[in-house]
C-alpha positions as a printed NumPy array, in Angstrom:
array([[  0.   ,   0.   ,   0.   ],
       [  1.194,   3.393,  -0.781],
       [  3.925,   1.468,  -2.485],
       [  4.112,   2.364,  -6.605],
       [  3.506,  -1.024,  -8.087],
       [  5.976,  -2.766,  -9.631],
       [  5.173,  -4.027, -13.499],
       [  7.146,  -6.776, -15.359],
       [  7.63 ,  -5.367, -19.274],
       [  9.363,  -8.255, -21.007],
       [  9.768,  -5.688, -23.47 ],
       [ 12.643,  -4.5  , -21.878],
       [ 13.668,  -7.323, -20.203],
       [ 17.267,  -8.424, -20.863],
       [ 17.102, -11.493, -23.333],
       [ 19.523, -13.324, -20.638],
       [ 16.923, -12.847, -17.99 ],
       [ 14.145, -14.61 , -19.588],
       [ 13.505, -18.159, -20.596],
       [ 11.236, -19.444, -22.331],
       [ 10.198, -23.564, -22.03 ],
       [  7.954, -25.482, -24.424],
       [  6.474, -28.521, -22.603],
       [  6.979, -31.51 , -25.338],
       [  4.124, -33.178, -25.78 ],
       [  5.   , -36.392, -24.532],
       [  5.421, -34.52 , -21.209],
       [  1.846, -33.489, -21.485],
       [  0.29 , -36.365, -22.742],
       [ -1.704, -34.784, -25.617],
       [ -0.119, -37.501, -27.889],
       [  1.179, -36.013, -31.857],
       [ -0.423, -32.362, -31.429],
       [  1.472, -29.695, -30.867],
       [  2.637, -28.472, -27.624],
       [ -0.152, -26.456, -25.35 ],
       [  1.988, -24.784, -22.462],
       [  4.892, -23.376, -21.828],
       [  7.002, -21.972, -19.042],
       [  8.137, -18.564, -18.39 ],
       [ 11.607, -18.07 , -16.05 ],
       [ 12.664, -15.177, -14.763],
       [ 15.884, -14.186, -13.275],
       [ 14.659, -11.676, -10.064],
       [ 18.079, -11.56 ,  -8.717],
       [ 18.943,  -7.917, -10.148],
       [ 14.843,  -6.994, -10.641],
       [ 15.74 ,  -5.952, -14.3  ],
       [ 12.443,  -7.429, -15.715],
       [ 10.503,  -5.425, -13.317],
       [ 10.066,  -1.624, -12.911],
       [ 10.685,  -2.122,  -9.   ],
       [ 12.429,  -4.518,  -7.611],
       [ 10.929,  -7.091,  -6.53 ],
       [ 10.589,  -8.552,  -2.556],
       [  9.817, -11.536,  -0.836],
       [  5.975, -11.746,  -0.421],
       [  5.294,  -9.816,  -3.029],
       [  2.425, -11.121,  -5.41 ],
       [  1.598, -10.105,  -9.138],
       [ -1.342, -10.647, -10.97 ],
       [ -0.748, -11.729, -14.919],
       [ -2.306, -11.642, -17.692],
       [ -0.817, -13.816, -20.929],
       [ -2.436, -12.983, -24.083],
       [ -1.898, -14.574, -27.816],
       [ -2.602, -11.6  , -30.33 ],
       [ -4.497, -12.728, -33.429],
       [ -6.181, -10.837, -35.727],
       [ -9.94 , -12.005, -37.04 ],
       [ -9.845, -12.594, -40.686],
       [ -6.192, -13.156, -41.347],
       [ -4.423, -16.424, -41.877],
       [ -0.621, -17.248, -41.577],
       [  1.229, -18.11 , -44.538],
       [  3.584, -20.915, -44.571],
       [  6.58 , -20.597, -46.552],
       [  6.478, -24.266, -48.044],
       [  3.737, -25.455, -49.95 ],
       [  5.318, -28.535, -50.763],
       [  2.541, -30.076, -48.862],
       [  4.927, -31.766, -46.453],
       [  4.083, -30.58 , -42.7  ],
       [  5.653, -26.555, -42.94 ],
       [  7.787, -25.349, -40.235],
       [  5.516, -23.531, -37.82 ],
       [  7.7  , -20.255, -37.105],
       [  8.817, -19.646, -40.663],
       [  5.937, -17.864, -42.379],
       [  5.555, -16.489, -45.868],
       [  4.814, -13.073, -45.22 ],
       [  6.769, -10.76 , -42.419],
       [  5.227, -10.381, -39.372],
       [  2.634,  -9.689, -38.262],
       [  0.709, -12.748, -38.98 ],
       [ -1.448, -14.848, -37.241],
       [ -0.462, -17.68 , -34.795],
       [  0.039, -21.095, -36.948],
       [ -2.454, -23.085, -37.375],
       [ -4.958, -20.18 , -35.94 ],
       [ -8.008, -20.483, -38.485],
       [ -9.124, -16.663, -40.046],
       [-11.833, -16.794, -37.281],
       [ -9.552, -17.219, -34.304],
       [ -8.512, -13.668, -32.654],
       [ -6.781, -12.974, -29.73 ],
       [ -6.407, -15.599, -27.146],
       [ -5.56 , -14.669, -23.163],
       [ -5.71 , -16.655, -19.5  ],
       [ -5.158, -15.124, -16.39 ],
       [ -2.564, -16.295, -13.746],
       [ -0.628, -15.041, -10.411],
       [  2.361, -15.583,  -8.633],
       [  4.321, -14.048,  -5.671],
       [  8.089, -14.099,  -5.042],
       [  9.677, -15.69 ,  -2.379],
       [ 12.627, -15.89 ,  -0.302],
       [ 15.564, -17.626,  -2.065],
       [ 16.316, -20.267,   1.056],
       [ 17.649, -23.706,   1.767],
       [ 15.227, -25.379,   4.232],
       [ 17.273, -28.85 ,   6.442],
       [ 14.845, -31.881,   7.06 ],
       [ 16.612, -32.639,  10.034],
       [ 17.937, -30.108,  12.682],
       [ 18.   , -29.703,  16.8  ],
       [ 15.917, -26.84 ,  17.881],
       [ 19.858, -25.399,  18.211],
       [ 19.897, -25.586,  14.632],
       [ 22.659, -27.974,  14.596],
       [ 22.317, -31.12 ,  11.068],
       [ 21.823, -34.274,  11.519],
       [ 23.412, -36.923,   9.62 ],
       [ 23.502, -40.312,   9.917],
       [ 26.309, -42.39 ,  10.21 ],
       [ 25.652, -44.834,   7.499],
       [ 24.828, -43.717,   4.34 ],
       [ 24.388, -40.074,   5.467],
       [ 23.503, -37.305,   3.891],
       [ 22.069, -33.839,   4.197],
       [ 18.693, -33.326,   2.519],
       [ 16.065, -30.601,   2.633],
       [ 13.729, -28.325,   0.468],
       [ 14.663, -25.343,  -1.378],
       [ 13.095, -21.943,  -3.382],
       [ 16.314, -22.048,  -5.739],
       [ 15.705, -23.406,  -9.078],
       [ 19.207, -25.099, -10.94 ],
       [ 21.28 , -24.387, -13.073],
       [ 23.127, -23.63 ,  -9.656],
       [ 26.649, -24.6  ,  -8.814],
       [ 27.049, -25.512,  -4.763],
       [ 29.223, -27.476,  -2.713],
       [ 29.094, -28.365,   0.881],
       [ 32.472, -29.225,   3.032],
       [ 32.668, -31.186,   6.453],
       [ 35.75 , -30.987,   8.614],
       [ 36.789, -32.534,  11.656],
       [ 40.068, -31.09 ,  13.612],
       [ 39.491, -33.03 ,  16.68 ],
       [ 40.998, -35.896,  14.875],
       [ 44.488, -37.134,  15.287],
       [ 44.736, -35.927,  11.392],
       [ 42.226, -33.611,  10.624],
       [ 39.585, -34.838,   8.319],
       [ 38.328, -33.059,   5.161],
       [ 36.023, -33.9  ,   2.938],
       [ 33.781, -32.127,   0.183],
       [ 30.404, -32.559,  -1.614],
       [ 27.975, -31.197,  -4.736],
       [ 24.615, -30.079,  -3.718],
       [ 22.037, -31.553,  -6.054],
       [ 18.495, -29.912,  -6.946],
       [ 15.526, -31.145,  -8.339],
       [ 12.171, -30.8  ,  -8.05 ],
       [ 12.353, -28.122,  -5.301],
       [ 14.653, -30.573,  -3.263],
       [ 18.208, -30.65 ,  -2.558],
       [ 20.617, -33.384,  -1.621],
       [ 24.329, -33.725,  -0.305],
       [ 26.43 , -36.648,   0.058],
       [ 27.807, -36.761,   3.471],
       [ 31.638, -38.345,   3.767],
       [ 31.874, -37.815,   7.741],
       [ 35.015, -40.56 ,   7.636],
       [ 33.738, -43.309,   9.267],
       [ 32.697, -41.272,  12.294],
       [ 31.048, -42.678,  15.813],
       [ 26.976, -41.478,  16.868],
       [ 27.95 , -38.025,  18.67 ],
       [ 30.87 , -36.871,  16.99 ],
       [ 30.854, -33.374,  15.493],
       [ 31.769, -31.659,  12.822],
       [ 32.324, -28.376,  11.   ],
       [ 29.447, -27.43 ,   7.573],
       [ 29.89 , -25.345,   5.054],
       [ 27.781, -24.461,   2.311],
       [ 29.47 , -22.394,  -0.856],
       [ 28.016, -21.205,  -3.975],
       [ 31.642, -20.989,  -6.132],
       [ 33.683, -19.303,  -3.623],
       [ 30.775, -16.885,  -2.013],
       [ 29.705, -18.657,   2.066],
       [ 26.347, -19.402,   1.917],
       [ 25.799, -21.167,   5.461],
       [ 27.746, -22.323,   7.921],
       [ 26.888, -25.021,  11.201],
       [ 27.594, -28.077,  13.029],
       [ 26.859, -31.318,  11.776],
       [ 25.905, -33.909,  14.523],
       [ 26.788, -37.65 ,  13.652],
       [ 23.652, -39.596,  14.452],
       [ 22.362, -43.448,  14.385],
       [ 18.543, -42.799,  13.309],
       [ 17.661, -38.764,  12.155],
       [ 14.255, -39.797,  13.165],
       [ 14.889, -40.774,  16.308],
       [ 18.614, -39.224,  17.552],
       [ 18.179, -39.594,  21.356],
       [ 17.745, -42.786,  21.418],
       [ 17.815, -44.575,  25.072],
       [ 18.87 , -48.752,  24.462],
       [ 18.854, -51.591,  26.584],
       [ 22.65 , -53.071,  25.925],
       [ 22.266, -55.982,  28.13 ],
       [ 20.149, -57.622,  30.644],
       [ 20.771, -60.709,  33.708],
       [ 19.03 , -63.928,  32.585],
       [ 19.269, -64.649,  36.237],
       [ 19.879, -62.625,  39.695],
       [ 19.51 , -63.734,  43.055],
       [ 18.369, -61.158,  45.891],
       [ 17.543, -61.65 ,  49.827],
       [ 14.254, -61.507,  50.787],
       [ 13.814, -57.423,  52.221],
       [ 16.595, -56.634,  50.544],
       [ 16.688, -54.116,  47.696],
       [ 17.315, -54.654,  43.936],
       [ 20.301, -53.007,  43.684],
       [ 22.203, -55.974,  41.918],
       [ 19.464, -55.839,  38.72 ],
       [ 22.266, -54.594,  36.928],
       [ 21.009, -53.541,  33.713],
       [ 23.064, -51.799,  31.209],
       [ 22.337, -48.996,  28.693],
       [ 23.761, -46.915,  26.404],
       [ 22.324, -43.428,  24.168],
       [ 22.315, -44.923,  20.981],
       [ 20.996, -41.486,  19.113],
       [ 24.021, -39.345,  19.297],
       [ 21.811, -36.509,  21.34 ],
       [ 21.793, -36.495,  25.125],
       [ 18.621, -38.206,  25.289],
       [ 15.547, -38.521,  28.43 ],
       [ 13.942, -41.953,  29.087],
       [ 12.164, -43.706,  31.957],
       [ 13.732, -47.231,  32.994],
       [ 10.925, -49.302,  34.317],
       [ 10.838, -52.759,  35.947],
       [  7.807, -55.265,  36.171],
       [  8.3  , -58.49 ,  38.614],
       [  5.623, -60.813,  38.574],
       [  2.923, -59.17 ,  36.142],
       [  2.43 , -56.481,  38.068],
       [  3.12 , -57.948,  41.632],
       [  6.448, -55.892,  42.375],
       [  6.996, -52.542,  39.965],
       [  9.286, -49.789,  40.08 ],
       [ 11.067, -46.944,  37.896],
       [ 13.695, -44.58 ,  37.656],
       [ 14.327, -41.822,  35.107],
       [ 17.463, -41.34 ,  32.921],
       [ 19.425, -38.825,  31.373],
       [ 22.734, -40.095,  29.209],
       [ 24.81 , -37.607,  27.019],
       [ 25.274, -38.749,  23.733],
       [ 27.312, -42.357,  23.482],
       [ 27.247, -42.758,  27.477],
       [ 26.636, -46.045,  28.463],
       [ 25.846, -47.001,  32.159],
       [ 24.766, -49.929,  34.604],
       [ 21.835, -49.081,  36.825],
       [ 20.074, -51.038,  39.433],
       [ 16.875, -50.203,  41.355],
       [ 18.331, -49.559,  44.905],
       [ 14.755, -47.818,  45.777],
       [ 12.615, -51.266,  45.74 ],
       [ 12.573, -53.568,  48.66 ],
       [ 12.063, -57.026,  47.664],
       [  8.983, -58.621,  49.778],
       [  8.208, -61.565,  48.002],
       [  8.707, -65.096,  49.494],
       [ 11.406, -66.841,  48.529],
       [ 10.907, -68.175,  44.988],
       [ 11.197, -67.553,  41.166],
       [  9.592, -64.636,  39.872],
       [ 10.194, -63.45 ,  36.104],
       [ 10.818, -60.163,  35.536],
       [ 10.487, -57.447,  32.488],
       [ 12.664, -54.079,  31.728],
       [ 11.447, -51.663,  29.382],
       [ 13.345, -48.549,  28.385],
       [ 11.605, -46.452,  25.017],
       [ 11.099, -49.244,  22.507],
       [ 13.265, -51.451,  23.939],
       [ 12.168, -54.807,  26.584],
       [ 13.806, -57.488,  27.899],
       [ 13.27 , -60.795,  30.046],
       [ 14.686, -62.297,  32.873],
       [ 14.532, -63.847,  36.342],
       [ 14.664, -63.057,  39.863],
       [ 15.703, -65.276,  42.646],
       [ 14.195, -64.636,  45.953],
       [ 16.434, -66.303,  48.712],
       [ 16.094, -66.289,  52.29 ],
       [ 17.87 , -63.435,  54.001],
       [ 20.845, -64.824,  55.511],
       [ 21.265, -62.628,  58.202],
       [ 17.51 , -62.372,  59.871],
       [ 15.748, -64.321,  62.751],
       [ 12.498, -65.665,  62.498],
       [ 10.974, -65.793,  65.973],
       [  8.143, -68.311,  65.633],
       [  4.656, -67.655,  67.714],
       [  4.21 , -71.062,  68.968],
       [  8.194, -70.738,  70.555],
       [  7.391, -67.05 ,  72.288],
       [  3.591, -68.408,  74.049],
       [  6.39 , -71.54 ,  75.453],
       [  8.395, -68.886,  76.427],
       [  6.016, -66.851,  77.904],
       [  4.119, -70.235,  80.429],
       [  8.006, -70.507,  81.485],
       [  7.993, -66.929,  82.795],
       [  4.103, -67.228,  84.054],
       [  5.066, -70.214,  85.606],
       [  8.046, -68.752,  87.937],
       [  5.808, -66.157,  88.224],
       [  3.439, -68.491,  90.321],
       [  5.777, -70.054,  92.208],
       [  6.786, -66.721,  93.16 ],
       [  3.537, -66.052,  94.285],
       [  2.774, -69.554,  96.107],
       [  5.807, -69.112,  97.996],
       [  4.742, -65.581,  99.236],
       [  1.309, -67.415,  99.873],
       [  3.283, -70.099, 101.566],
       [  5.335, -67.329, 103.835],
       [  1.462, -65.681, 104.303],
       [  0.262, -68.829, 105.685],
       [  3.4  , -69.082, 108.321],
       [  1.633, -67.579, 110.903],
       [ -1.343, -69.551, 110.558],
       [  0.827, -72.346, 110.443],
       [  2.122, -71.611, 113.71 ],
       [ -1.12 , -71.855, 115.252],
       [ -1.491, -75.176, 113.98 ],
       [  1.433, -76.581, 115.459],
       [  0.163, -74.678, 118.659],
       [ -2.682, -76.665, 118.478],
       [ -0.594, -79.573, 117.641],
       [  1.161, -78.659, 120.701],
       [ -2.027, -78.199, 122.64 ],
       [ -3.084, -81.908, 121.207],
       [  0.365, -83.349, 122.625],
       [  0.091, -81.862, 125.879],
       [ -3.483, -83.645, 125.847],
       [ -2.552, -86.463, 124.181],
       [ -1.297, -89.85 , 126.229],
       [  1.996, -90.534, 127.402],
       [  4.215, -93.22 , 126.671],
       [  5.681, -94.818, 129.048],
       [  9.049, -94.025, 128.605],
       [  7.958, -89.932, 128.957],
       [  7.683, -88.857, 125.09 ],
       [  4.398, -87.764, 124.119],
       [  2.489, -89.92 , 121.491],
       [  0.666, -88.751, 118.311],
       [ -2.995, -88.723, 118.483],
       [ -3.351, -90.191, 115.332],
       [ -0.682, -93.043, 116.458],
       [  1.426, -92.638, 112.57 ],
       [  4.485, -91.542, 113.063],
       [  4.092, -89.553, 109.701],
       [  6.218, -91.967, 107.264],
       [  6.366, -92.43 , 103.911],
       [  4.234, -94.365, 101.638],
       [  2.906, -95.844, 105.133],
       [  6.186, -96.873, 106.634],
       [  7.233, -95.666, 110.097],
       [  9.525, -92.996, 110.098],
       [ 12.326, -93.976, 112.027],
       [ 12.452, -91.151, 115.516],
       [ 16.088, -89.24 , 115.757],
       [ 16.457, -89.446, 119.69 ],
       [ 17.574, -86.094, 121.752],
       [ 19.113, -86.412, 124.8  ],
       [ 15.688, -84.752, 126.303],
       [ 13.992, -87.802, 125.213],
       [ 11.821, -86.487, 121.897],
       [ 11.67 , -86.987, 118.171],
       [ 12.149, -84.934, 115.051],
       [  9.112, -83.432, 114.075],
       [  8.455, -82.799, 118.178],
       [ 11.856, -80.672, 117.937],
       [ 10.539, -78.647, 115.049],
       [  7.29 , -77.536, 116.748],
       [  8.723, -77.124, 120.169],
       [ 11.459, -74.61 , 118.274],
       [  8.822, -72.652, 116.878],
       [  6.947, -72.423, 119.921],
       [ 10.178, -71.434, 121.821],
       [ 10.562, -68.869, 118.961],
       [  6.682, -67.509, 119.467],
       [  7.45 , -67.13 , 123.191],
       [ 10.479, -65.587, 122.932],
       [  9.429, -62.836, 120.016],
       [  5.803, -62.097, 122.281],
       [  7.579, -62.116, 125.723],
       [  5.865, -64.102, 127.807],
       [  5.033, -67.903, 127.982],
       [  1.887, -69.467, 126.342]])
């Protein structure tokens, strides 16, 4: 807006800045007739077509128009009756278009276009803007606005090497898509090196190349290797699952390392971060193992990867299993001293009740009849022997048996502790 317009006049147009292509008619598939489009090129790099130069975005609506004039009819030179050439008339111009019949005037269609940026677009780039390239077979690919003949090269150097590396490339076009062969020398997922981009001797664009496995997919997390088999104590952690992995993508790549035990009875996970090549061994130090002792199979999946195994649960070496049956005998042992405690205290209760029974006993002797030899004589007439036998009497010089001693000393012990005689 506000802008004076800009107007392409082929007229003057430098002939080197135009080109004009006649689709063959094999290309079209309109069999033997004669060709019924044609393509106009234009060089916009110096705007001379145009009466302002031309910018990015702009857009231009066209006109293209075949002049006739109704009535008129081109001569062909030859009229040997062979097919004449069909720009070499009879007369001088202007004539009508061959093969135009004296009815036919002039012929137009409308059409638009708008110019764009001249730019190389890369299918495969971190959001650093850094190329990918594969390892095998790698090249650099992508879309582009520039239209061949065009002369390019790319060149890709490594001087991290022991001998720097070199190596250079043609950029092919076609079709709005561009191609370079990659020679990266053999070179490992994550190793960098140096892009260039040249049209002749002019730098077009320069960036780092990243050496990848998969452009698809370059931060790849892998499972390298797995334990068919590993044995852990029951409670104990699973800190000897060592599993190893390794960032097969060439990026520094995120992934979750997850572990299933038993379809689902025992899971755990831990998240990952590798730079690009790293390889490491991991366990799962977090999960406590409380399965009983016995084979469980296991699964670890990292991205796209999974693998099989089995765990061993063994008994736990160092741990004591106190049984229930074992701590109730424990505990009748303790009860049990407990009540003897007791029936002892009961027995040292009773003592004084005791002692009036063997006052009584004494009160029974004094009644009680008298040998004749002067000791006193048990009422009941049993001398108090085992299993019915007669206890055989240890004599005193006084005169008086055992179990008379005992209760005489305790009564002599009563009168002594009361102070006076009973």
């Amino acid at each position: 807006m506000n802008e004076p317009r800009s107007i392409l006049d082929l007229a003057d147009a430098d002939p080197e800045d135009v080109t004009l292509l006649l689709a063959d008619a094999e290309e079209l598939e309109t069999g033997d007739s004669a060709p019924g489009r044609f393509y106009l090129v234009l060089d916009t790099s110096d705007g001379g077509a145009f009466t302002e130069a031309p910018e990015p975005g702009d857009e231009y609506a066209v006109e293209f128009a075949l002049e006739g004039t109704e009535g008129q009819r081109y001569a062909f030179a030859d009229d040997s009756g062979e097919p004449p050439a069909a720009f070499e008339p009879k007369h001088e111009a202007p004539e009508q278009f061959p093969y135009w019949e004296t009815a036919d005037g002039t012929v137009s269609a409308e059409a638009s276009f708008s110019i764009q940026e001249r730019y190389f677009e890369y299918d495969h780039v971190t959001d650093d803007g850094e190329l990918l390239v594969e390892a095998s077979g790698g090249e650099v690919t992508g879309t582009t606005t520039i239209l061949p003949p065009i002369e390019m090269s790319a060149t890709f150097v490594d001087d991290k090497r022991d001998e720097q590396f070199r190596s250079e490339s043609q950029l092919e076009v076609s079709d709005g898509n561009f191609s370079i062969g990659a020679d990266l020398g053999d070179a490992d997922p994550g190793t960098r090196l140096n892009y260039e981009l040249y049209e002749g001797t002019t730098l077009r664009d320069s960036r780092t190349v990243v050496v990848v496995d998969d452009t698809d997919n370059p931060d790849r997390l892998a499972i390298e290797s797995v334990p068919e088999n590993v044995t852990v104590a029951k409670g104990g952690n699973l800190s000897a699952l060592g599993i190893e992995v390794r960032n097969a993508g060439g990026l520094e790549g995120e992934g979750t390392l997850a572990l299933d035990v038993d379809d689902g009875n025992l899971t755990t996970a831990r998240e990952l971060t590798l730079s690009s090549n790293e390889s490491r061994t991991l366990g799962f130090p977090s999960a406590t193992t409380r399965l009983d002792p016995g084979e469980y199979p296991f699964t670890v999946t990292l991205d796209e990867d999974r693998r099989n195994g089995t765990l061993i649960v063994a008994e736990n070496p160092a741990r004591t299993t106190i049984d229930d049956d074992d701590g109730e005998g424990d505990g009748s042992d303790t009860d049990g001293s407990a009540d003897s405690s007791n029936t002892d205290q009961n027995s040292t209760d009773t003592d004084p009740n005791s002692t009036d029974a063997d006052q009584n006993s004494t009160d029974a002797d004094s009644t009680g009849s008298t040998n004749p030899d002067g000791n006193s004589s048990d009422p009941v007439g049993d001398s108090g022997g085992r299993d019915g036998e007669d206890e055989s009497p240890t004599f005193l010089p006084f005169g008086i048996g055992t179990r008379e001693t005992f209760v005489g000393t305790v009564v002599v012990g009563v009168i002594h502790i009361l102070g006076h005689w009973v």
